[in-house]
MARBA-3410 file (N, C-alpha, C, O; in Angstrom, 1 decimal):
242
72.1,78.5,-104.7,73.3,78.4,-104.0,74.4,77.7,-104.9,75.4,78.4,-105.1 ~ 74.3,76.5,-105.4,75.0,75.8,-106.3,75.6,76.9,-107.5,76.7,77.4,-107.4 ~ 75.1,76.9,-108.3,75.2,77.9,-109.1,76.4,79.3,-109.0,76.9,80.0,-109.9 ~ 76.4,79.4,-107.4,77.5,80.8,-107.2,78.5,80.1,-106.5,79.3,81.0,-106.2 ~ 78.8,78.7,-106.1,79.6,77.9,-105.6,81.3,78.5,-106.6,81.3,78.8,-107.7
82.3,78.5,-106.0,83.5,78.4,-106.7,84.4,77.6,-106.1,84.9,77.8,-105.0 ~ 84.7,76.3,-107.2,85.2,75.0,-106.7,87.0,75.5,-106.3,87.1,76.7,-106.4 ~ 87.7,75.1,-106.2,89.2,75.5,-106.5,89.6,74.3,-107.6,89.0,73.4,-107.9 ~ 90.7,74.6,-107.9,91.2,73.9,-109.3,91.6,72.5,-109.3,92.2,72.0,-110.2 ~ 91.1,71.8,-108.0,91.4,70.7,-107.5,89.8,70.2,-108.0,89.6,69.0,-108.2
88.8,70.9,-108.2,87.2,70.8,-108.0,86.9,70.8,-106.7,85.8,70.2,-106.5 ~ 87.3,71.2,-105.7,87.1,71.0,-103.8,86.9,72.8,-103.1,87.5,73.8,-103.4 ~ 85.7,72.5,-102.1,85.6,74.1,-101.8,85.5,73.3,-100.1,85.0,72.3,-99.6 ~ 86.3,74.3,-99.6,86.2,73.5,-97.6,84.9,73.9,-97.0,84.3,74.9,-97.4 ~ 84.7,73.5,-96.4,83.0,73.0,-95.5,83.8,72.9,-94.0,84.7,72.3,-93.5
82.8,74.2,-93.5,83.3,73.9,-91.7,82.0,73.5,-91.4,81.2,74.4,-91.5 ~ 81.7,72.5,-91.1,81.4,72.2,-90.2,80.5,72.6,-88.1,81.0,72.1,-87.1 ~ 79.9,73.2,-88.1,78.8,73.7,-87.2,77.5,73.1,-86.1,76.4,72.7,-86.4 ~ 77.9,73.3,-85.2,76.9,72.3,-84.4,75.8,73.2,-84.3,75.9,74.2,-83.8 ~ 74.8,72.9,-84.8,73.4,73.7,-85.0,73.4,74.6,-83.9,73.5,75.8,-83.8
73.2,73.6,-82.8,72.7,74.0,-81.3,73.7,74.9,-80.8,73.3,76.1,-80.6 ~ 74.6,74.7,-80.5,75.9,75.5,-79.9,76.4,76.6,-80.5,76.9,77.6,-80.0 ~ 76.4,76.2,-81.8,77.3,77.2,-82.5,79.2,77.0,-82.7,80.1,77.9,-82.9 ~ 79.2,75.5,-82.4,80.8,75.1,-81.6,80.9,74.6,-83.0,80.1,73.7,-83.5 ~ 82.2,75.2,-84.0,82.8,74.4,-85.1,83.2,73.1,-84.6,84.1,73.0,-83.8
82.8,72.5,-85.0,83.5,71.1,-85.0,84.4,70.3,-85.9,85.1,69.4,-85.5 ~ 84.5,70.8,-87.2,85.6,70.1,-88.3,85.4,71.3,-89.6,84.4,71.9,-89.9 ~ 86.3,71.3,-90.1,86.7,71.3,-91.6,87.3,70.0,-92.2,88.1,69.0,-91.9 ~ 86.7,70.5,-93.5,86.8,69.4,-94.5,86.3,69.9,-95.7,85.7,71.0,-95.8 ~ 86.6,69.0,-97.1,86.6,69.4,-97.9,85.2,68.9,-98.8,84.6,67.9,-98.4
85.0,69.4,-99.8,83.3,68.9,-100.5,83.8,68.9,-102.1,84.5,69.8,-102.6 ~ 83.3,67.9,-102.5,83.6,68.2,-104.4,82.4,68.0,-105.0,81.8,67.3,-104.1 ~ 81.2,68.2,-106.2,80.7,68.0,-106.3,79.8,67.2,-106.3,78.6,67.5,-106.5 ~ 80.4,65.9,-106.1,79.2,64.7,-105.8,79.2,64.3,-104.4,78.5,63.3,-104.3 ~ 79.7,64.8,-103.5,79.8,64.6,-101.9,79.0,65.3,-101.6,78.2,65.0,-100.7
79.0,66.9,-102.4,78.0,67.8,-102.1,76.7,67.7,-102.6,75.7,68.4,-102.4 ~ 76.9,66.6,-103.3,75.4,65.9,-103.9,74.7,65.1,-103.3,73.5,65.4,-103.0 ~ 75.3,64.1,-103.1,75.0,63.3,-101.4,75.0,63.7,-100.3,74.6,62.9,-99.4 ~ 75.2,65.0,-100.1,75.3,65.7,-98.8,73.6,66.0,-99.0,72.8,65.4,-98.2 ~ 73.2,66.7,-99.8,72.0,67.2,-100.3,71.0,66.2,-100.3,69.9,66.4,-99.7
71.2,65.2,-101.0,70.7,63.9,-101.2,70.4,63.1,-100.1,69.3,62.6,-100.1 ~ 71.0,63.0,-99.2,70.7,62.2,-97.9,70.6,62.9,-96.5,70.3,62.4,-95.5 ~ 71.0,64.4,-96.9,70.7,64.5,-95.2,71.9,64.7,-94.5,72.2,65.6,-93.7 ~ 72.7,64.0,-94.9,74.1,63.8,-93.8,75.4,64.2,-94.5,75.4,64.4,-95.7 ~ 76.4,64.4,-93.9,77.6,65.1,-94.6,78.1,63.5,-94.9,78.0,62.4,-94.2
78.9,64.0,-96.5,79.6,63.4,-97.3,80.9,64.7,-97.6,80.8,65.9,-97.7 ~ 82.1,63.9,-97.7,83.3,64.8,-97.6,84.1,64.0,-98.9,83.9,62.9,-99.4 ~ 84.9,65.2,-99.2,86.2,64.4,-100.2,87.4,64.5,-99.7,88.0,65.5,-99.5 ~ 87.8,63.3,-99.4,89.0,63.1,-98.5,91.0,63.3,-99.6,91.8,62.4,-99.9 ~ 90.8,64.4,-99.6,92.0,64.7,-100.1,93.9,63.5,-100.3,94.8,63.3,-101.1
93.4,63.0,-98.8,95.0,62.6,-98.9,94.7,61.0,-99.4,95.7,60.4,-99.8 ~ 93.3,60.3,-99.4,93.3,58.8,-100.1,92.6,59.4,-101.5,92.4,58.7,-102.4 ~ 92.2,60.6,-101.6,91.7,61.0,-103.3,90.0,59.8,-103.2,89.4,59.1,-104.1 ~ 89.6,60.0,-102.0,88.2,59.3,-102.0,87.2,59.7,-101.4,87.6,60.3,-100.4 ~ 85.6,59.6,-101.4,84.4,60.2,-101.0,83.9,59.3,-100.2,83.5,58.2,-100.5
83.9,59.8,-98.9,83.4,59.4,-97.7,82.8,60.1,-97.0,82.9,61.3,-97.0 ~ 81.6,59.1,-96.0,81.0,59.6,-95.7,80.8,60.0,-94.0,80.1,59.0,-93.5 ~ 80.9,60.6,-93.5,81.2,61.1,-92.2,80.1,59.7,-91.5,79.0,59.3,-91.7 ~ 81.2,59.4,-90.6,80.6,58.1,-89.0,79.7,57.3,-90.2,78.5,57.2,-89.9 ~ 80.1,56.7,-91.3,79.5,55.6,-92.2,79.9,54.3,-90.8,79.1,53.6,-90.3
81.2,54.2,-90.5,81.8,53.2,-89.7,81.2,53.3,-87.9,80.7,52.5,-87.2 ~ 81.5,54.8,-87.6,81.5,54.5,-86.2,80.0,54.7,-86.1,79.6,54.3,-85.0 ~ 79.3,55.1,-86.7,77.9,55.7,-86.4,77.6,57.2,-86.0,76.5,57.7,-85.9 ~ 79.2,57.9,-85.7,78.9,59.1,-85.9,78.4,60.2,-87.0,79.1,61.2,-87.4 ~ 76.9,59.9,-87.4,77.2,61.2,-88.3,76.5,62.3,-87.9,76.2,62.5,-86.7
76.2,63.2,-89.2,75.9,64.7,-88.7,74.8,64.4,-89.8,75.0,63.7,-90.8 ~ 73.4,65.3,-89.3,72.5,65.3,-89.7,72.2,66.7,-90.2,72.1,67.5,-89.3 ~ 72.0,67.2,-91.4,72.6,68.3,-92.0,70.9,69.2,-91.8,69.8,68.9,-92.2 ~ 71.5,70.4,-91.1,70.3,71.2,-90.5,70.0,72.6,-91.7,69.0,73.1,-91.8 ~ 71.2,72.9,-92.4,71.6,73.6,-93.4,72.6,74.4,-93.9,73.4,74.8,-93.0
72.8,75.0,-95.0,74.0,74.9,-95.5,74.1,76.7,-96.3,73.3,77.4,-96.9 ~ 75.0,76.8,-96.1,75.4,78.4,-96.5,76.7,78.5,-97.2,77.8,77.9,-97.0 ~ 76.4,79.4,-98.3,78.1,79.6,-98.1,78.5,81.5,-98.0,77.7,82.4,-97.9 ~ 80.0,81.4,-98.2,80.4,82.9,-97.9,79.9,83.9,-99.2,79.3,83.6,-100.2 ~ 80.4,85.4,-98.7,80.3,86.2,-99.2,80.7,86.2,-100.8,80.0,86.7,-101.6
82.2,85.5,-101.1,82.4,84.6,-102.5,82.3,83.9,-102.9,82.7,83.7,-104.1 ~ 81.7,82.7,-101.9,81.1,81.9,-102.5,82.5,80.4,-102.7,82.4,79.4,-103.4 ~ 83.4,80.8,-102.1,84.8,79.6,-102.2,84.4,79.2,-100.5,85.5,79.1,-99.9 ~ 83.8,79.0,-100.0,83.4,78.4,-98.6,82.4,77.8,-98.1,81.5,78.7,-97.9 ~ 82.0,76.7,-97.8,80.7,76.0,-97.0,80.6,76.3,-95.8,81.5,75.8,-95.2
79.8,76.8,-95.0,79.1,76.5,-93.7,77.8,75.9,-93.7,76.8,76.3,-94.3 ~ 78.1,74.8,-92.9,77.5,73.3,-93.0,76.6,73.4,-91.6,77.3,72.8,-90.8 ~ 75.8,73.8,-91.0,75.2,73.4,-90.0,74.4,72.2,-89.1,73.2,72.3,-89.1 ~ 74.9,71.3,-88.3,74.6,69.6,-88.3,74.0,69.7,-86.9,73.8,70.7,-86.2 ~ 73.7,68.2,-86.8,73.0,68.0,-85.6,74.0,66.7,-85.1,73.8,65.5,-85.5
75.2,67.0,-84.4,76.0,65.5,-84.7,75.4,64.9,-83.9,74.6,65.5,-83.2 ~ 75.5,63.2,-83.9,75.3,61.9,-83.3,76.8,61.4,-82.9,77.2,60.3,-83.5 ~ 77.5,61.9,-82.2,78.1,61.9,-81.4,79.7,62.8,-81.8,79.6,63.8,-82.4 ~ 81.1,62.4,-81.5,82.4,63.0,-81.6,82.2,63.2,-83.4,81.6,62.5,-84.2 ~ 82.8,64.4,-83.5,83.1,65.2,-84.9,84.6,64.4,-85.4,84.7,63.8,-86.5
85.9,64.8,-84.0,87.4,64.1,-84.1,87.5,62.4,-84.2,87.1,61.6,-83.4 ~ 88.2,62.1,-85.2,88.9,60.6,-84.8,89.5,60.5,-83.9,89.7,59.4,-83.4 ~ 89.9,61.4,-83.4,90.3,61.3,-81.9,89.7,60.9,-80.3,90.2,60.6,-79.3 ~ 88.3,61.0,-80.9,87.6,60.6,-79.7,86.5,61.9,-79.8,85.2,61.8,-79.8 ~ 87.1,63.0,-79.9,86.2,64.6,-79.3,85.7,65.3,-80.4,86.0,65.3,-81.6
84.6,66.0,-79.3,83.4,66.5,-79.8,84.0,67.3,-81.1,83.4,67.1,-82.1 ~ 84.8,67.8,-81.1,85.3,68.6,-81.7,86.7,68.8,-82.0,87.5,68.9,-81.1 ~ 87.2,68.8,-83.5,88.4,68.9,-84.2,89.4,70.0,-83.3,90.6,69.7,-83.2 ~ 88.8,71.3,-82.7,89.1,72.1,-82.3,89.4,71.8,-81.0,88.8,72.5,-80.2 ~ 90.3,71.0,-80.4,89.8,70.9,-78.6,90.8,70.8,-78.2,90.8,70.3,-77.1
92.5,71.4,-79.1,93.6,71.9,-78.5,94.3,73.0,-78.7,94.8,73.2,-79.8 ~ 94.5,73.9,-77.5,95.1,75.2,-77.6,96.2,75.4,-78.8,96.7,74.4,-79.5 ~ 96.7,76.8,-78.9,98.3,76.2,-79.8,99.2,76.1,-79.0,100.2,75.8,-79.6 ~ 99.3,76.4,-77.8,100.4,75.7,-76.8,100.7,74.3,-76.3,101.7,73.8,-75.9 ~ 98.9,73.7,-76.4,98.8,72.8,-75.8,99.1,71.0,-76.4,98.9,70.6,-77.6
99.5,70.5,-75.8,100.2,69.1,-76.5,99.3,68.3,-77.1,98.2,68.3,-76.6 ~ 99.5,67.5,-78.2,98.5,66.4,-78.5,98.6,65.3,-77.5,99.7,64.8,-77.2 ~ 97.3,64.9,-77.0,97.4,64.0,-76.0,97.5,62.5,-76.7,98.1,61.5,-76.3 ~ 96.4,62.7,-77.8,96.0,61.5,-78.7,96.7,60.6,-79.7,96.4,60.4,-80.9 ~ 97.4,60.1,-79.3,98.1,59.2,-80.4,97.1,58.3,-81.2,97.0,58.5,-82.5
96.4,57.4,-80.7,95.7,56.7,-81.2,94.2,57.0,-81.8,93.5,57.7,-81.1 ~ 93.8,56.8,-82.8,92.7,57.2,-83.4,91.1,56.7,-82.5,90.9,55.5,-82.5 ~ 90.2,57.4,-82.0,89.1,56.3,-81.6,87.9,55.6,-82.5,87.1,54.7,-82.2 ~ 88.2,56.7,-83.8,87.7,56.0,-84.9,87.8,55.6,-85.7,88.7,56.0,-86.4 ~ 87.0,54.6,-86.2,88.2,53.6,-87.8,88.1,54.6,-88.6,87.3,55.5,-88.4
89.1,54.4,-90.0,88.5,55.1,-91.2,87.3,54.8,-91.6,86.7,53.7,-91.5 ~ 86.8,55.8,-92.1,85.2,55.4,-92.7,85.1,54.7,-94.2,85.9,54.6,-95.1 ~ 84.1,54.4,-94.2,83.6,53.5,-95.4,84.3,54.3,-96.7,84.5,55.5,-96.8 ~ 84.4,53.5,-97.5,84.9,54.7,-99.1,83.6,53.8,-99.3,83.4,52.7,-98.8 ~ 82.8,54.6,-100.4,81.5,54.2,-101.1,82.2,54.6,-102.4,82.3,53.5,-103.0
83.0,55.8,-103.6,83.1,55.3,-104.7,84.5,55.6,-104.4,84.7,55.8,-103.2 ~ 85.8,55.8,-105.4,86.6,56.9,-106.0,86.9,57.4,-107.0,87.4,56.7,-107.8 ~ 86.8,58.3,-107.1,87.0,59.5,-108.3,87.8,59.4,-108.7,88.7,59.4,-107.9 ~ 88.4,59.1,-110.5,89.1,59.5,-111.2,89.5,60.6,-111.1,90.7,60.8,-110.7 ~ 88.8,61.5,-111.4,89.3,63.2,-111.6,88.0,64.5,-110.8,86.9,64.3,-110.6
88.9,65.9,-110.5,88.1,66.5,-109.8,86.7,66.7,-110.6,86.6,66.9,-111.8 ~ 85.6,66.7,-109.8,84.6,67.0,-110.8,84.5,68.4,-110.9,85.1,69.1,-110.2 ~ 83.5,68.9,-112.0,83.1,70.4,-112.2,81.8,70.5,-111.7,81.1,69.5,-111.4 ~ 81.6,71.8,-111.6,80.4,72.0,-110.7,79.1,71.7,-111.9,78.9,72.3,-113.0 ~ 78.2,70.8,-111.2,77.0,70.5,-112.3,75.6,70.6,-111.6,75.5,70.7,-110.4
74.5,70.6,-112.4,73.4,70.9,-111.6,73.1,69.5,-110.8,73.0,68.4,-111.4 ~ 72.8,69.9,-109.2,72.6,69.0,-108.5,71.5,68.1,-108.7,71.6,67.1,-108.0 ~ 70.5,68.1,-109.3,69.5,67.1,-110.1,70.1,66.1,-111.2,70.0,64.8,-111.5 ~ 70.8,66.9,-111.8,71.7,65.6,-112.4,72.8,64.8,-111.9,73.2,63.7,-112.2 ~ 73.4,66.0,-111.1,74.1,65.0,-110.4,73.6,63.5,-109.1,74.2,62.7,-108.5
72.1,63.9,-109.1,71.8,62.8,-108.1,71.2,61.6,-109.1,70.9,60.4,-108.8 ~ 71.1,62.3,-110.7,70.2,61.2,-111.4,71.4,60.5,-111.7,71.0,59.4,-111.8 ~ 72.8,60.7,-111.9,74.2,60.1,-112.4,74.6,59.1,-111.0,75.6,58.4,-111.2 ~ 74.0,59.2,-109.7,74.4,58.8,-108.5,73.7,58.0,-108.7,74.3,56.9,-108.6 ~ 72.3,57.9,-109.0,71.2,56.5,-108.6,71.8,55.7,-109.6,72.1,54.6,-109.2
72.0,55.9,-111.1,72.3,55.2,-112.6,73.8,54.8,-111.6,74.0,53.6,-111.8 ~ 74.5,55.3,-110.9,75.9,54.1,-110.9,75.4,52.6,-109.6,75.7,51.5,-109.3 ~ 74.4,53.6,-109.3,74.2,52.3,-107.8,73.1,51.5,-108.5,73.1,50.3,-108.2 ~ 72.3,51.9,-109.3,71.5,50.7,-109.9,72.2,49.9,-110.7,71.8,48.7,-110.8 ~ 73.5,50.2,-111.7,74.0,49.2,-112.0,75.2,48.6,-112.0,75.7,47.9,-113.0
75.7,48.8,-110.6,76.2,48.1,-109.5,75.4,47.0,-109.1,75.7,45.8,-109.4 ~ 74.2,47.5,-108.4,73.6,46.8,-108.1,73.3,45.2,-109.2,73.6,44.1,-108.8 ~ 72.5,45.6,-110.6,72.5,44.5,-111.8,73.7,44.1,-111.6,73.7,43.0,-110.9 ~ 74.6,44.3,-111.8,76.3,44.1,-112.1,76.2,43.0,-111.0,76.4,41.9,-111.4 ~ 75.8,43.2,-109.5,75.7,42.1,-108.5,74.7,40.7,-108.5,74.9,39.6,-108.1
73.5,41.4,-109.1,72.9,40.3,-109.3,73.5,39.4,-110.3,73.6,38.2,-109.9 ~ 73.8,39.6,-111.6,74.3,39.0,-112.9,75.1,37.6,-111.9,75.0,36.4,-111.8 ~ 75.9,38.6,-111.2,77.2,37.7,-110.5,76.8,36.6,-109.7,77.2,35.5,-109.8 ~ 75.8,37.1,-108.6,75.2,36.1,-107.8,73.7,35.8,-107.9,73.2,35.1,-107.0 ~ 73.0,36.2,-108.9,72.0,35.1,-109.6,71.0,34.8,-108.0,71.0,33.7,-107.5
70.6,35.6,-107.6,69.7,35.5,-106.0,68.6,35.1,-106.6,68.3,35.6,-107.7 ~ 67.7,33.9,-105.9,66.4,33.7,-106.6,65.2,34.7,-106.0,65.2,35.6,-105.1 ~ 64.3,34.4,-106.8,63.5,35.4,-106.8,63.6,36.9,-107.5,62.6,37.6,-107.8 ~ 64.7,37.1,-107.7,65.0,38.4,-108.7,64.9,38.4,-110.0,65.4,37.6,-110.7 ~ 63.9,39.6,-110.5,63.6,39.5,-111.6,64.8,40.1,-112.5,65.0,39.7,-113.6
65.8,40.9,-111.9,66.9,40.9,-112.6,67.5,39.5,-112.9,67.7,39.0,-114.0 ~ 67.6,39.1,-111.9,68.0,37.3,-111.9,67.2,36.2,-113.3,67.9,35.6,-114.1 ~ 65.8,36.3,-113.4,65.2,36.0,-114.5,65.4,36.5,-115.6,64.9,35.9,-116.6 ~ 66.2,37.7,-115.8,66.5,38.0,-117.1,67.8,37.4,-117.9,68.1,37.0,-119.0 ~ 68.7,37.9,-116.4,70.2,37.1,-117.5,69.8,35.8,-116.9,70.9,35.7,-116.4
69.2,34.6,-116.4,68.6,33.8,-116.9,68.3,33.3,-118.3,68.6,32.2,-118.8 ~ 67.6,34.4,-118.7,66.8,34.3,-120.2,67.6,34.3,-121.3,67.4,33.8,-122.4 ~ 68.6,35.1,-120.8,69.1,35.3,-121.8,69.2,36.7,-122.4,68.5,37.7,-121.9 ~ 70.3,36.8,-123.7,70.5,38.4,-124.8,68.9,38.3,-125.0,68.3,39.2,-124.4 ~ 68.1,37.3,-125.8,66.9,37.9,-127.0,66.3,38.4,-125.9,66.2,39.7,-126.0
65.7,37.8,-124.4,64.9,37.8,-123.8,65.1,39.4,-123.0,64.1,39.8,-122.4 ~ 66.1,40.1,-122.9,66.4,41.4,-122.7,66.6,42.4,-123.8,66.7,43.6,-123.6 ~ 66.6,42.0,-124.9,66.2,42.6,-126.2,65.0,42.8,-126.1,64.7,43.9,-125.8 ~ 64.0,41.9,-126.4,62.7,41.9,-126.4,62.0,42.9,-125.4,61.0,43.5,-125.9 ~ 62.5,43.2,-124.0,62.2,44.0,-122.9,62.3,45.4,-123.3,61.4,46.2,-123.1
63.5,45.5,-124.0,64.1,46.9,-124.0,63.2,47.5,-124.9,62.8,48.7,-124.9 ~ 62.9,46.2,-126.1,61.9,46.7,-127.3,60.9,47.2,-126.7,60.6,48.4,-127.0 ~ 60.2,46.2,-125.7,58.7,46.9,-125.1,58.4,48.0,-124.7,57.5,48.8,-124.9 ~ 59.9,48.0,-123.7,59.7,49.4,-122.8,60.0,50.4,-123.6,60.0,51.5,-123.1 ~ 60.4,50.3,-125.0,60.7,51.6,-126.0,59.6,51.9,-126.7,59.5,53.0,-127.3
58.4,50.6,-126.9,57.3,50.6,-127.6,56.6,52.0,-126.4,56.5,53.2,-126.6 ~ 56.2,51.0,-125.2,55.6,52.1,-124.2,55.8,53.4,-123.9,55.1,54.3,-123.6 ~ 57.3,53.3,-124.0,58.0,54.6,-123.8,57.1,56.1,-125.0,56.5,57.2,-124.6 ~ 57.3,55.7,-126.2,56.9,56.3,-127.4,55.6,56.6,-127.0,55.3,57.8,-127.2 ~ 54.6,55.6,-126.5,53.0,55.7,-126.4,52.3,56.5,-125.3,51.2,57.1,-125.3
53.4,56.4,-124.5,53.3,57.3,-122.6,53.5,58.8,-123.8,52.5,59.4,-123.9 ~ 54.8,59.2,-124.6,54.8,60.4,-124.4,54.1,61.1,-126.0,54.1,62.1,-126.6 ~ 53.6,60.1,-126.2,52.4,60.8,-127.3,51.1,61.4,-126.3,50.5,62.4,-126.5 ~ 50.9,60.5,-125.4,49.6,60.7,-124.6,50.3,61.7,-123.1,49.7,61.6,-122.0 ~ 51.3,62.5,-123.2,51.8,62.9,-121.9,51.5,65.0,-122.3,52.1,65.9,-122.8
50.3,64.9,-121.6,49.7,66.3,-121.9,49.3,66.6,-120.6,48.3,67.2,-120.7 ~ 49.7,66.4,-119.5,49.4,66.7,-118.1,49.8,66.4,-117.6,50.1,65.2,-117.8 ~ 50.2,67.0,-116.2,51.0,66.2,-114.6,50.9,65.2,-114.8,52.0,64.6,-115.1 ~ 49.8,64.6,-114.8,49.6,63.0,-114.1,49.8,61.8,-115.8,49.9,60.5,-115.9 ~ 49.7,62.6,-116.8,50.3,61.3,-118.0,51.6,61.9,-118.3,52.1,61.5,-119.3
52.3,62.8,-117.6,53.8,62.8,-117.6,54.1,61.9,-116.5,54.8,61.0,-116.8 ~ 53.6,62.0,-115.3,54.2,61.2,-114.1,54.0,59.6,-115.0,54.9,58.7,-114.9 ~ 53.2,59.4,-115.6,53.1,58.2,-116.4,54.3,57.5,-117.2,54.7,56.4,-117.4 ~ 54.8,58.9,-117.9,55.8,58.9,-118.9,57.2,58.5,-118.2,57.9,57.5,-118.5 ~ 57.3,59.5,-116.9,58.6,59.7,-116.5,58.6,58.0,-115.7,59.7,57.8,-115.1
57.5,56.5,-115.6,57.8,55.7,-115.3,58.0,54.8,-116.4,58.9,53.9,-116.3 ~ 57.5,55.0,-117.3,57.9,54.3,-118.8,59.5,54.6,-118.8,60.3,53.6,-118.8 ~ 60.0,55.7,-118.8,61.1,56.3,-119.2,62.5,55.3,-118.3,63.6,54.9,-118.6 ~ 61.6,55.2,-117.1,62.8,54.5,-116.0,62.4,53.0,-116.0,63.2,52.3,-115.4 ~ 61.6,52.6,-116.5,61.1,51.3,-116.9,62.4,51.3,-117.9,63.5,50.8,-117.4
62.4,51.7,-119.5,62.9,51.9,-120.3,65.0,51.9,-119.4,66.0,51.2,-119.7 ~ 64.9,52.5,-118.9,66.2,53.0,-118.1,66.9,51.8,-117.7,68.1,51.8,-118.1 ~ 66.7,51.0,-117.1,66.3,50.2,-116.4,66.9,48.9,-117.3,67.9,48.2,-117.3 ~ 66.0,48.9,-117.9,66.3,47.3,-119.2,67.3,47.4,-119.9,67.9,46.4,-120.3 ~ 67.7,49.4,-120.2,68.9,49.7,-120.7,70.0,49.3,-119.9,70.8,48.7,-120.6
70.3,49.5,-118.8,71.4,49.1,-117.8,71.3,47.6,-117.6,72.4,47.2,-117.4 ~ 70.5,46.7,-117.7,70.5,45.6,-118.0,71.7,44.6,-119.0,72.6,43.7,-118.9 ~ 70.8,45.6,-120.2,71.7,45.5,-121.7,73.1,45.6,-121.4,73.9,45.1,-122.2 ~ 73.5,46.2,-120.5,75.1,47.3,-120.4,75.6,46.2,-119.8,76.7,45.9,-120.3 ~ 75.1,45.4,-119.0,75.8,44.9,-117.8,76.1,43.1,-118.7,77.1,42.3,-118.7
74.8,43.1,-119.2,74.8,41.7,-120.2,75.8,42.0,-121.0,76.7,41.2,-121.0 ~ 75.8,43.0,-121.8,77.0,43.2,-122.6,78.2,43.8,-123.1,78.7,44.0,-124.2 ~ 78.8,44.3,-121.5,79.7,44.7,-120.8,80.3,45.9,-121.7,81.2,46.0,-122.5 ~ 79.1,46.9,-121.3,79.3,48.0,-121.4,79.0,48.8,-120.3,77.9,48.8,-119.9 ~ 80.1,49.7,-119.6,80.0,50.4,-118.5,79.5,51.7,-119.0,79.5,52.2,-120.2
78.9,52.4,-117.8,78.4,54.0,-117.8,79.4,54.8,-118.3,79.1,55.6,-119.2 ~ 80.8,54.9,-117.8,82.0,55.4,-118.5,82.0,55.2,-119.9,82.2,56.1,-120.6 ~ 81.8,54.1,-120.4,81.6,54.1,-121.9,81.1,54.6,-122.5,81.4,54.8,-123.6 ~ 79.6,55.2,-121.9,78.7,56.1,-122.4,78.7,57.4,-122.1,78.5,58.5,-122.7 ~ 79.0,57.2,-121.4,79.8,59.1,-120.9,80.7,59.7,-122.0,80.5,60.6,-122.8
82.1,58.4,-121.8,83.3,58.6,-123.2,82.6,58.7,-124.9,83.2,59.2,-125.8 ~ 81.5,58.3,-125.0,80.8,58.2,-126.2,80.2,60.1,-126.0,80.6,61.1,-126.7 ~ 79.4,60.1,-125.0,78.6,61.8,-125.2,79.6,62.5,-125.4,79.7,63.2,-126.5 ~ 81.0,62.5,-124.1,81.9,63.6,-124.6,82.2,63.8,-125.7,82.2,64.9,-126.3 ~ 82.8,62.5,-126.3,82.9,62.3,-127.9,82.0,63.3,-128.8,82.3,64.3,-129.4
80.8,62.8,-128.7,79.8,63.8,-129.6,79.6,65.3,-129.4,79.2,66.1,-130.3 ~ 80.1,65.7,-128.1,80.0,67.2,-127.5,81.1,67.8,-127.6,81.1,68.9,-127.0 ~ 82.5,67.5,-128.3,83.6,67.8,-128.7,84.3,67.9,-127.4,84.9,68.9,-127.0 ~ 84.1,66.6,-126.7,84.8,66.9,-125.0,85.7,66.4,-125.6,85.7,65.9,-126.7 ~ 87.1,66.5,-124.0,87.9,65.2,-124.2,87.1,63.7,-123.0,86.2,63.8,-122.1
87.9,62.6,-123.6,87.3,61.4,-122.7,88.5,61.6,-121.4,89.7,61.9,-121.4 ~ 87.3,61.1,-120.3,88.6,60.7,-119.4,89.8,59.9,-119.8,89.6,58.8,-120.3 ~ 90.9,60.2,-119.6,92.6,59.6,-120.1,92.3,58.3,-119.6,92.2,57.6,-120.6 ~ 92.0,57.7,-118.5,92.1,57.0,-117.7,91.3,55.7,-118.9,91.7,54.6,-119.2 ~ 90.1,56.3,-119.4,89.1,55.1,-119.6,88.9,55.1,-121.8,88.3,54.4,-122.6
89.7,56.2,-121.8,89.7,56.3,-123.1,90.2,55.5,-123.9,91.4,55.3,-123.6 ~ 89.7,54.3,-125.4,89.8,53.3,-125.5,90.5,53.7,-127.0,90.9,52.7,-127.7
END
């Protein structure tokens, strides 16, 4: 499905929204590729909110969300139908449904009954459509080092992230070495399912100590990105380009 998706030039394809059971549209909205990543990823609808330029995630705030039953798209492939199981109103307005006034009929609703929802990242620029396995492995790498990025800051005891910038540069040097020693030794001996599944834990072991390194020595995932495009004759994002 991914694959025959056609984003518009913005990178955004609109998603209606569908109550499994009924068949009653409930919303349109729009999807870019890492919302549609997260959508896939978790179950529940993630949207790209056009007029704040940010990725949110449906009832993050009110507890309304939609529990995603599955997903289709049109005949060309520039359209989502989204089929959900909502947990309760689709509208900020209160109702089940986006749809719940005639075109003669007046807006009754002034007031919103739901807050805005949580923003979890925002996007620099529209994304292009990429394979959704990498786009969930580029989703976990920003939240794991976030995550380091938080401990560094607040040093929680008992965290072995905590124990390392503790230790110090050598002492996450030394780590990175090991896990690159093991790394090498997993995939000399990785000749089957079960000493690949071995490998692919060395590898994220290895992953791991690297984001460490980034965070100790304040180098962001953007920087490494701007570095591959570099080598792949991209341009760097304007925004982060140094």
């Amino acid at each position: 499905m991914i694959q025959n998706l056609k984003f518009d030039e913005q990178g955004l394809i609109p998603s209606i929204v569908q109550d499994n059971a009924t068949g009653e549209v409930l919303m349109v909205a729009y999807m870019n590729a890492e919302s549609l990543a997260r959508t896939l990823q978790t179950g529940q609808t993630w949207f790209w909110s056009r007029s704040r330029q940010e990725l949110w995630h449906k009832g993050a705030t009110s507890g309304h969300t939609q529990q995603v039953v599955d997903i289709h798209l049109d005949c060309d492939g520039d359209a989502l139908l989204v089929k959900v199981i909502p947990e309760g109103p689709a509208c900020h307005t209160g109702e089940r449904t986006c749809f719940y006034r005639g075109v003669n009929e007046a807006d009754q609703h002034s007031e919103p009954a739901e807050k805005p929802p949580l923003i979890i990242h925002q996007a620099d620029s529209p994304l292009s459509l990429v394979n959704v396995a990498a786009m969930e492995l580029g989703i976990l790498l920003q939240d794991l080092y976030r995550l380091i990025q938080e401990r560094k800051d607040q040093l929680p005891e008992g965290s072995y992230t905590t124990y390392l910038f503790n230790s110090g540069l050598d002492k996450i040097l030394k780590k990175v070495g090991e896990e690159a020693a093991e790394t090498i030794i997993a995939a000399k001996n990785a000749t089957d399912a079960e000493t690949r599944k071995l490998l692919s834990g060395e590898i994220s072991d290895l992953l791991y100590h690297l984001l460490v390194l980034m965070v100790e020595r304040d180098v962001s995932l953007q920087d490494i990105s701007n570095e591959l495009s570099h080598r792949a004759g991209k341009p760097a994002n304007p925004k982060y380009a140094k």
